[in-house]
C-alpha positions as CSV (number, residue, x, y, z in Angstrom):
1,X,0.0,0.0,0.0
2,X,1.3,3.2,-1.0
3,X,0.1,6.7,1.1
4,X,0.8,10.3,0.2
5,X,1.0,12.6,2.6
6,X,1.7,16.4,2.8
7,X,4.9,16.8,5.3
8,X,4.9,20.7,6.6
9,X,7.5,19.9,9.4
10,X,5.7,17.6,11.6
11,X,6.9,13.9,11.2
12,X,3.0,11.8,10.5
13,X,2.7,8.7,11.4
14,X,2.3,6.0,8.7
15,X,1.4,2.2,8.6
16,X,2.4,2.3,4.5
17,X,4.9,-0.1,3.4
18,X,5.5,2.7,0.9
19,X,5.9,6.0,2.2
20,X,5.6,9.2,-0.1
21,X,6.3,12.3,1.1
22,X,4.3,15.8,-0.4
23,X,6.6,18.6,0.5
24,X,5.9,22.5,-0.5
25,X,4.6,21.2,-4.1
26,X,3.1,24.7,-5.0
27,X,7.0,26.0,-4.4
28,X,8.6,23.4,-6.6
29,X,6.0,24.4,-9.6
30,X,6.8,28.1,-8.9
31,X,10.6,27.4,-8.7
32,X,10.8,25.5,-11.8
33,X,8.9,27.6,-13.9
34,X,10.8,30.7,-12.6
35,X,11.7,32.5,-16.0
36,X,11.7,36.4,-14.7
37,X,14.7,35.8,-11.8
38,X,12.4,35.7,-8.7
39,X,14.4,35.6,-5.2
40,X,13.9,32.0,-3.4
41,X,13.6,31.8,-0.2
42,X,13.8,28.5,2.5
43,X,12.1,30.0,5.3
44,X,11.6,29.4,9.1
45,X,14.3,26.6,9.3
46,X,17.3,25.2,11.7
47,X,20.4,26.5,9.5
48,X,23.8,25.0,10.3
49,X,25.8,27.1,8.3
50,X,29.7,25.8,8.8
51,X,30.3,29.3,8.8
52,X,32.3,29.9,12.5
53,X,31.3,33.6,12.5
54,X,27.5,32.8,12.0
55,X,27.4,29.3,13.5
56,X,23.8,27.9,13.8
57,X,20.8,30.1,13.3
58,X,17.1,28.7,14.7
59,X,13.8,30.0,13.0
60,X,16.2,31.6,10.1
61,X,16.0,32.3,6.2
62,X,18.1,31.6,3.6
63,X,17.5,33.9,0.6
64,X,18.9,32.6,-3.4
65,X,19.1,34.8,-6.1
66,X,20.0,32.7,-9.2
67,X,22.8,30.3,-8.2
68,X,24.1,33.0,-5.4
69,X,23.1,32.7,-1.4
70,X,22.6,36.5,-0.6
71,X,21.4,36.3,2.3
72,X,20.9,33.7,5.5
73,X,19.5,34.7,9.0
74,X,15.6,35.4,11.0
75,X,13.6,38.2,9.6
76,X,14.3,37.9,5.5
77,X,10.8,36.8,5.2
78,X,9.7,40.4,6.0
79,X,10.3,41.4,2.4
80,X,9.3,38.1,0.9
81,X,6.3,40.0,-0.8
82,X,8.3,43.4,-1.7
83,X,10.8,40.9,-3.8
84,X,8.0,38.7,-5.1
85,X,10.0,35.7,-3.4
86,X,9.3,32.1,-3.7
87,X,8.8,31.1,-0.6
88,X,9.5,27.8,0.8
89,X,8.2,26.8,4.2
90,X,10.7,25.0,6.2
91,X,9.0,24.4,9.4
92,X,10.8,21.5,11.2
93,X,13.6,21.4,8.8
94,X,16.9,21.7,9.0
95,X,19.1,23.1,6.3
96,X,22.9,22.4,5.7
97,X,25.9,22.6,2.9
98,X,24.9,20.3,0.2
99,X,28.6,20.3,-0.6
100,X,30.6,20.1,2.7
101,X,34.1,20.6,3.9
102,X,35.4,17.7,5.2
103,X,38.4,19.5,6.8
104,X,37.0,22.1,8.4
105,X,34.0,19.6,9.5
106,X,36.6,17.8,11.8
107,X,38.2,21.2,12.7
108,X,41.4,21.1,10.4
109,X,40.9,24.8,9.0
110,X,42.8,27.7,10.7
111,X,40.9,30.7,9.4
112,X,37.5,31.8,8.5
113,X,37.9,32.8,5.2
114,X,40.0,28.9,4.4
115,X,36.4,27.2,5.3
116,X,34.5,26.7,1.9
117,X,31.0,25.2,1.3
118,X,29.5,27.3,3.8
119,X,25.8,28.7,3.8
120,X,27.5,32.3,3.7
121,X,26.1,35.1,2.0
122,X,28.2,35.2,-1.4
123,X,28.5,31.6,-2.1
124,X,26.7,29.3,-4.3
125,X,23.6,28.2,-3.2
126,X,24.1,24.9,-2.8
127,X,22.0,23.6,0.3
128,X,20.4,20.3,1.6
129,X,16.8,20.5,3.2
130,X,15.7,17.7,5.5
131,X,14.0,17.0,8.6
132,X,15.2,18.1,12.0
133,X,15.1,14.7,13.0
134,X,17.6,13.5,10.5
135,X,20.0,16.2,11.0
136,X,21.4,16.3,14.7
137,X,24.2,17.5,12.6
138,X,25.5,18.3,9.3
139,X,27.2,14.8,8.9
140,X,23.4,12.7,9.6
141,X,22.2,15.0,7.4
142,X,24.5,14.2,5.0
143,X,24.1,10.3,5.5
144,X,20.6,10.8,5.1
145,X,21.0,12.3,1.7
146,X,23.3,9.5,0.8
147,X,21.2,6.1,2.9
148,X,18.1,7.4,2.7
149,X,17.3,10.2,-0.2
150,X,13.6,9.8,0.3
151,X,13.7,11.4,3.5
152,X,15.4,14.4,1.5
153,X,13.2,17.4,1.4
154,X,15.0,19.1,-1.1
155,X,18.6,19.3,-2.8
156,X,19.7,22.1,-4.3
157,X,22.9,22.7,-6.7
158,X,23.6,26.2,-7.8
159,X,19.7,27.7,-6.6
160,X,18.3,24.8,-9.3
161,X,16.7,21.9,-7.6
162,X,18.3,18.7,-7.8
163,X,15.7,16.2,-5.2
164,X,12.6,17.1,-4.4
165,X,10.9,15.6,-1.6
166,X,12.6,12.3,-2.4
167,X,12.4,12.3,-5.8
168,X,14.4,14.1,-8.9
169,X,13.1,16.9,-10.2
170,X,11.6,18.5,-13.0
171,X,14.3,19.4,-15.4
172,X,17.6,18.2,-13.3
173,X,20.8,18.2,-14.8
174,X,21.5,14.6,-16.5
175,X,25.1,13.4,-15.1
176,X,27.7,12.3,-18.0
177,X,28.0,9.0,-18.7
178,X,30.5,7.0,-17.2
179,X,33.6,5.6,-18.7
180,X,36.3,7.0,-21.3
181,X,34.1,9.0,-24.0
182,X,34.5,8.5,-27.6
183,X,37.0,10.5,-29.3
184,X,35.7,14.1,-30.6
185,X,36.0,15.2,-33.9
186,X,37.5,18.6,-33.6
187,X,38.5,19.1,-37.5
188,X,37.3,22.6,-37.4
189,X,38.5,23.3,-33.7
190,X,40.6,26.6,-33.6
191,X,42.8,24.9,-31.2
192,X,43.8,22.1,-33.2
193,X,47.9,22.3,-34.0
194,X,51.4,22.3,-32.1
195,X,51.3,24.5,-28.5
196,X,54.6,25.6,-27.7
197,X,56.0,27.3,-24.4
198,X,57.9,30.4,-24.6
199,X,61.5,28.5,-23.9
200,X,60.7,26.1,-26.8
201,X,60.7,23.3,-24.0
202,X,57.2,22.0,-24.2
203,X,55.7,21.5,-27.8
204,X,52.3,19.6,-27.3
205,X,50.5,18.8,-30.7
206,X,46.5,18.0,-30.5
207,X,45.5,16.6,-33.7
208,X,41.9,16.7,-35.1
209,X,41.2,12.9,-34.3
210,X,41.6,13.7,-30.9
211,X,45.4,12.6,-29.8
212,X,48.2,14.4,-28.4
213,X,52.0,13.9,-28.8
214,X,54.3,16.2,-26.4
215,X,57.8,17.0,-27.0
216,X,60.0,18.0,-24.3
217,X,63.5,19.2,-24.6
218,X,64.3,18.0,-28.1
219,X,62.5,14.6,-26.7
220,X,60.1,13.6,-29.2
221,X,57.3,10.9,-28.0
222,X,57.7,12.2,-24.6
223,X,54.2,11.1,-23.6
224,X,51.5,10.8,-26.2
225,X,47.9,9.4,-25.7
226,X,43.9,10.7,-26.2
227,X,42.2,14.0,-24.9
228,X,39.0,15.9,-24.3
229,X,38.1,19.6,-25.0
230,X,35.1,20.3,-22.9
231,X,34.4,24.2,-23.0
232,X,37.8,25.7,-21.7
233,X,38.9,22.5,-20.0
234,X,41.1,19.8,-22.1
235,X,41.3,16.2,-20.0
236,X,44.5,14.6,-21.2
237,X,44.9,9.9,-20.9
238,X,48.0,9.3,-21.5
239,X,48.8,5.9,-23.0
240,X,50.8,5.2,-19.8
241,X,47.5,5.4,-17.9
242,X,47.7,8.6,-16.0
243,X,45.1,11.2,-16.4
244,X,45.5,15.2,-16.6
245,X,44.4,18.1,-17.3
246,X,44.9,21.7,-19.2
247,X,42.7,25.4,-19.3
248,X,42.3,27.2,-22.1
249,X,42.9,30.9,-21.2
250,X,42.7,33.5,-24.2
251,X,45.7,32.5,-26.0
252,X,47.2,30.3,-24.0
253,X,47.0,26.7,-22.7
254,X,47.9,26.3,-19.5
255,X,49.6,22.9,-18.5
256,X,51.5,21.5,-15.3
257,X,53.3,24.7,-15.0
258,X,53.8,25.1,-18.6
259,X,51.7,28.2,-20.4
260,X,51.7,27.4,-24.1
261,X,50.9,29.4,-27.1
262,X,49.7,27.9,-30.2
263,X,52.5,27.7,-32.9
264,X,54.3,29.1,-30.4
265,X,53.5,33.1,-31.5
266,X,53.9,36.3,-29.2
């Protein structure tokens, strides 16, 4: 037997062998159809931060514009309706880093501003929303995203949702594929030819079936093997197994130290 129930914050109690949780549904609709930029806003929840200056805020906001966190503490809501905010009641919730720093979760960062994935106004909004009584902490609350996503209220990657009450949601990101791709063709790529480094050290050809062959110090053959262009990001597998990587900035590829030009021109 499966039951649907709407969750607002208070745990209901459920004889279902199947279990599916309703969860600020009107929200989700609004948030996914959100084409004009309208603020979101997780409203009335437990917020462990990870940020040491703000710590953990009780009956608290945290405010999204786009993919940015602008704003996290009690008494956002006020302006909910000047903004024309989405709002999302989070009574009984807790929310937390979706992405969390390990280190500094076990104390190994020195200063404030070396902690990252931190509910801090500025960063990417990239926040887990579940019960309170999943989360004593931001680690459960982690485990329960990872043992037990149905309990998930919602995920969120960059202010887009990623679970929603359990479940994917409308219009998530599909991850790549696993495994080595195919090779690209890249016949009309501008970035095709020999890269060169301004001692004449480093020559890296990447030819249009997708292979590379480097040259180091008069060496030729030095490594050789397949790679990737993906926006301004080029994945290098050598044919010795080992796997790295390259960025594309302006003119220049930059690589393990080396900054390259192509054809080796001022």
């Amino acid at each position: 037997m499966s039951v649907t129930r709407t969750d607002t914050g208070m745990e209901a109690e459920t004889e279902a062998d199947t279990d599916t949780v309703t969860w600020n549904d009107k929200a989700l609709d609004e948030i996914v159809s959100n084409d004009t930029g309208r603020p979101v806003l997780f409203t009335n929840a437990r917020v462990l931060t990870m940020d040491p200056l703000i710590g953990t805020l009780r009956g608290a906001d945290v405010l999204l514009v786009g993919a940015l966190l602008v704003g996290v503490g009690p008494g956002i809501v006020a302006a909910a309706g000047d903004d024309n905010a989405i709002v999302v009641d989070c009574t009984g919730m807790t929310v937390v880093p979706a992405v969390v720093d390990a280190i500094a979760l076990v104390g190994g960062r020195g200063r404030r501003s070396e902690c990252v994935a931190t509910l801090t106004p500025g960063n990417t909004g990239d926040l887990l929303v579940v019960p309170d009584s999943s989360a004593p902490d931001v680690a459960s609350a982690l485990a329960t995203l990872l043992t037990r996503p149905e309990e998930v209220r919602a995920l969120i990657a960059a202010g887009e949702p990623v679970l929603w009450s359990g479940t994917g949601a409308p219009g998530r990101a599909t991850p790549p594929e696993t495994g080595i791709p195919a090779a690209q063709d890249l016949t009309d790529s501008p970035r095709i030819g020999v890269w060169i480094d301004e001692n004449d050290f480093l020559h890296q050809e990447l030819t249009p079936d997708g292979r590379y062959d480097e040259t180091r110090g008069g060496r030729p053959h030095a490594y050789e093997g397949r790679y990737w262009i993906d926006g301004d990001r080029i994945d290098y597998l050598d044919d010795l197994g080992f796997w790295a990587f390259g960025e594309f900035r302006g003119d220049e590829l930059h690589h393990a130290g080396y900054a390259m030009r192509l054809g080796g021109r001022a």
